[in-house]
C-alpha positions in Angstrom: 0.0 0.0 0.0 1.5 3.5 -0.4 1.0 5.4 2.4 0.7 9.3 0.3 -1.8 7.9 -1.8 -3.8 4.9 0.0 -3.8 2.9 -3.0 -2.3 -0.6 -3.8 1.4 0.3 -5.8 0.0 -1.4 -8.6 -3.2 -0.3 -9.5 -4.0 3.0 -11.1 -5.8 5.6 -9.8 -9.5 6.0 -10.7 -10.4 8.5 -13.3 -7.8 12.0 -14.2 -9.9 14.9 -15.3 -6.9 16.6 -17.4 -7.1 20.3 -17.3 -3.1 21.2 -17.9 -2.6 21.8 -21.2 1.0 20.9 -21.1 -0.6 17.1 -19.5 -2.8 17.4 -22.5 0.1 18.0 -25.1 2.3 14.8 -24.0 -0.8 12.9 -25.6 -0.7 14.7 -28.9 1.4 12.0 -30.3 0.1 8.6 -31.7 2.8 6.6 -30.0 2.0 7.8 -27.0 -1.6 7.1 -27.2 -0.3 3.3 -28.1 1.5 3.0 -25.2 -1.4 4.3 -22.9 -3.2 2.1 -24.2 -0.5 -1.0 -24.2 -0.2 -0.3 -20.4 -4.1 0.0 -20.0 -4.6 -3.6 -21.1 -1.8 -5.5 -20.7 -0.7 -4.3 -17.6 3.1 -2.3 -16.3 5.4 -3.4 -18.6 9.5 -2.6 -19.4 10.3 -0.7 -22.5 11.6 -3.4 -23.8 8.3 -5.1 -24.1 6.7 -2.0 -25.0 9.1 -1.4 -28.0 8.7 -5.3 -28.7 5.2 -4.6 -28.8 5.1 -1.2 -30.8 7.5 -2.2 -33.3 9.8 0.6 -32.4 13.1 1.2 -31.4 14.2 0.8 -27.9 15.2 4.6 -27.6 11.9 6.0 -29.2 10.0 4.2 -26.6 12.4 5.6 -24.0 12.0 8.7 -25.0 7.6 8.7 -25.2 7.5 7.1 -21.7 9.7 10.0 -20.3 6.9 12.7 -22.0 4.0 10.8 -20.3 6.2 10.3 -16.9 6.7 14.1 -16.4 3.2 14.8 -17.3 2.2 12.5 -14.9 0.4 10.1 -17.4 2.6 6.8 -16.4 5.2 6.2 -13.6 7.7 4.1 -12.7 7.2 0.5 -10.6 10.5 0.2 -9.3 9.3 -2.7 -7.2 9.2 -4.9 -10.4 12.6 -4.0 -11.3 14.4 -7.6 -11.1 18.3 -5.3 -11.0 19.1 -1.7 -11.6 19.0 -2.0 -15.4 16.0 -2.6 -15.6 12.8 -0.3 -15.5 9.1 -1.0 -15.4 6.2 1.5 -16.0 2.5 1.6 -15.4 0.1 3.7 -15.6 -1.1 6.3 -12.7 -4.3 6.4 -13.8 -7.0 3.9 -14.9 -8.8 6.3 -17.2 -8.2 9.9 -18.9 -10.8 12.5 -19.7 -10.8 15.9 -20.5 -13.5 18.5 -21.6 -12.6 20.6 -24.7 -15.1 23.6 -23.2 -11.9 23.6 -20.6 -9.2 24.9 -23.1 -11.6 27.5 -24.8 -10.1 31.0 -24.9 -6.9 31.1 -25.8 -5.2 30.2 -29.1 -2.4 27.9 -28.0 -4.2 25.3 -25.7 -7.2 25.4 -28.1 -5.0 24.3 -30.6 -3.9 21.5 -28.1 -6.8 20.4 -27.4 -8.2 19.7 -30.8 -4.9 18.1 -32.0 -5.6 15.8 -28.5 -9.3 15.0 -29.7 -7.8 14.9 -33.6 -5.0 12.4 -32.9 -7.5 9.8 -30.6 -9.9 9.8 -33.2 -7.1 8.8 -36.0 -6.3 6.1 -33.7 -9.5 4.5 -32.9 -10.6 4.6 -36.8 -6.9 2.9 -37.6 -8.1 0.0 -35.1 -11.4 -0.1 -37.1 -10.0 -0.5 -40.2 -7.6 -2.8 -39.2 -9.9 -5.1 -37.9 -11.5 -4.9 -41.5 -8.3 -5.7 -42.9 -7.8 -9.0 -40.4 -10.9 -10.3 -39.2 -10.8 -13.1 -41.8 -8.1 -14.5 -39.2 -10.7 -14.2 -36.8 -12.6 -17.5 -35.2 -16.0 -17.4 -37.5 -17.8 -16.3 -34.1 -15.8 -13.2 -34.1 -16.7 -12.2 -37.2 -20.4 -12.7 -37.3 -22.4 -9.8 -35.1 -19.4 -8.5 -32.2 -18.5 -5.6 -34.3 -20.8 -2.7 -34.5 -21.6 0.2 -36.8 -24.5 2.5 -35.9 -25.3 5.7 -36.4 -28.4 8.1 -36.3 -29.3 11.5 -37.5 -31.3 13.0 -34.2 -32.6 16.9 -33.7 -31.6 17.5 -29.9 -31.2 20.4 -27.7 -27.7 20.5 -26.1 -29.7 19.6 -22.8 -30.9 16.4 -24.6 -27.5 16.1 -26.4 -26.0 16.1 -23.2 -28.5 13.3 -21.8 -27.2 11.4 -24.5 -23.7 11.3 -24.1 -24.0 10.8 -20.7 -25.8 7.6 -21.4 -23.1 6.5 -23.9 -20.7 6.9 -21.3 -22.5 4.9 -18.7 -23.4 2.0 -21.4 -19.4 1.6 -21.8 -18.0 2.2 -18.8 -20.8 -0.7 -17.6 -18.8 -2.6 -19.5 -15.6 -1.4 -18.4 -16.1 -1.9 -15.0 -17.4 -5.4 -14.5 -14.9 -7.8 -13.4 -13.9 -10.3 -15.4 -15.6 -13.5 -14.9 -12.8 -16.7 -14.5 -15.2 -19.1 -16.1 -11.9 -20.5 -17.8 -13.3 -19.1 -21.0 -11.1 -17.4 -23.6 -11.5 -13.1 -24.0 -10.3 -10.7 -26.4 -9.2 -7.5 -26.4 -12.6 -5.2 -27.6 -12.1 -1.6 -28.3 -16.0 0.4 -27.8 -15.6 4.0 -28.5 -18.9 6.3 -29.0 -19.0 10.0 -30.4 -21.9 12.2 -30.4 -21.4 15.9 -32.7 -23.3 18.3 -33.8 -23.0 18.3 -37.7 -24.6 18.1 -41.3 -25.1 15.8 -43.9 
């Protein structure tokens, strides 16, 4: 247990509400998005598994996780360290959100912000498509009705708009919190994402 923060070393914290535009700037970067996300599911891990993982060089990795561990994104859990060499990081918190509203005003962290929102979009529609691209490799139950594509044109007020989204959220993070059942049954990895804009056809 650590004393400062009352938590168990190796779990995260609950959820970060960024506000610091400089946080908020570490994650304009798709690597580092990749390795949030690495550390998210899999667990702490060295950056040699991470660049293992990622397909990079040891060195890029290196330098990504040091960007996310002075913004406070990730840190280091020493107490998995088998010698001096080696170094193992996890994440400090279980989930990230941020408001855009927050960085209205000024120029720069506007600019932030929307590259932020721009780059996490790119990311989940490059996992989408590459499940396209793979999911003949898939088990046939895989492929017949667990991905999902739906959308609806709706007329809301942003009162109504905001009723919406918050029962998006709470449909997925259902899902993400539930424990996983150890029924001996094999899981994968599924990415759910929802987005709710104002726009026109």
């Amino acid at each position: 247990m650590d004393e400062t923060t009352g938590r168990t070393t190796d779990e995260p914290r609950g959820t970060r509400e960024i506000q610091d535009s400089r946080v908020l700037a570490a994650l304009t970067h798709p690597l580092r998005w990749r390795l949030i996300d690495l550390l998210k599911v899999d667990g702490p891990a060295t950056v040699g598994r991470l660049a293992e993982r990622t397909g990079q060089a040891v060195g890029n990795v290196s330098h990504h996780l040091k960007v996310l561990a002075e913004s406070g994104l990730i840190e280091e859990a020493a107490e998995l360290a088998r010698d001096r060499r080696e170094r193992w990081w996890r994440l400090a918190d279980r989930e990230l959100s941020w408001a855009r509203a927050d960085f209205d005003g000024d120029p720069v962290t506007e600019a932030v912000a929307d590259a932020a929102g721009s780059i996490l979009l790119e990311r989940k529609v490059e996992l989408v498509r590459e499940w396209s691209a793979r999911r003949g490799g898939y088990d046939p139950d895989w492929r017949d009705g667990c991905s999902v594509a739906t959308e609806a044109w709706l007329r809301l007020t942003p009162e109504e708009a905001r009723e919406l989204a918050a029962d998006l959220h709470e449909v997925i993070q259902k899902w993400a919190r539930r424990p996983v059942p150890e029924d001996g049954r094999e899981r994968e990895t599924v990415l759910a994402f929802a987005h709710s804009v104002p726009a026109r056809p």
